[in-house]
Structure formats: C-alpha cells, structure tokens
C-alpha positions, 0 to 999 in steps of 0.5 A: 809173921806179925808175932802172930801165933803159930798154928801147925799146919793142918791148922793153918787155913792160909797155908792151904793150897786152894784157899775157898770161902770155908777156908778164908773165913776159918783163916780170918776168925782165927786171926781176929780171935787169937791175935787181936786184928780186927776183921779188916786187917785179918782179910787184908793180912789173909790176902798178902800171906797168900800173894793173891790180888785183893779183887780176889777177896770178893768171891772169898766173902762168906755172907757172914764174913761180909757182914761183920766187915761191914759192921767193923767199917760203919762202926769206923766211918769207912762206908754210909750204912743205909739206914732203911725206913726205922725210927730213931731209938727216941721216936719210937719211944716217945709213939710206945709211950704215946700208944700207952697213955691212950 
C-alpha cells in the first residue's frame, strides 16, 4: 500500500463498497492529509486501489474536490487557466494610486 498509513476499516473510505462522491473526497482529503500526495495523485491512487476505470473519476468530483485539482494542475502547468476580465495585480495598483492622487 504505498507506506501509507493504515486506517481500520470503517475508516477507510476506499475500502467501501459503493464509493460516492462523499466517499471519494473524504477517501482523497485523508490521503493528501496523512500521507503527503498531492490531490492528483490522491484520486488517481483512489481509482487504481478500487480497480475502477479513470472515466469514473468525472461523476465522483465534488465541486470542491474539483476545484482543488484544478488549483494543483494550473500551479503545475498541466492545464491554461482562463484568466477572465481582471487586471494585473500592478494595474490595479497603479488605477488605486491614480484614483487617490486625484
């Protein structure tokens, strides 16, 4: 098992027999948390530990669950993440400085 830790197992969400959204995201916090992956590898180990097909992984995202991997994969260069309509951090600086010395 990856020297993870050993949860018993009414702990252990992965070891459950119908694995749900709930499920996944307590089964991928608890694998960030106490043994160091990172979320990606935490849902991909999720998925193998359960023999399921990595399409599968879609319907088990949480919203948040989702959003945190999408964080981990812009921060690693692994997806464009939109950057919308904003300002850069010195634009907007410079248009507050601007407004105040007016």
């Amino acid at each position: 098992m990856l020297g993870m830790k050993e949860m018993s197992l009414s702990d252990n969400p992965i070891e459950q027999k119908i694995m749900t959204r709930k499920r996944f995201s307590a089964a991928v916090e608890h694998l960030v948390a106490n043994n160091n992956l990172s979320y990606i590898d935490a849902a991909a180990y999720v998925i193998e530990e359960r023999g399921m097909d990595y399409k599968n992984m879609k319907k088990l995202l949480t919203d948040s669950l989702k959003q945190k991997i999408e964080e981990e994969a812009a921060s690693l260069n692994l997806i464009r993440v939109k950057k919308g309509n904003k300002l850069p951090i010195w634009m907007t600086l410079l248009n507050h400085t601007n407004y105040i010395m007016h």
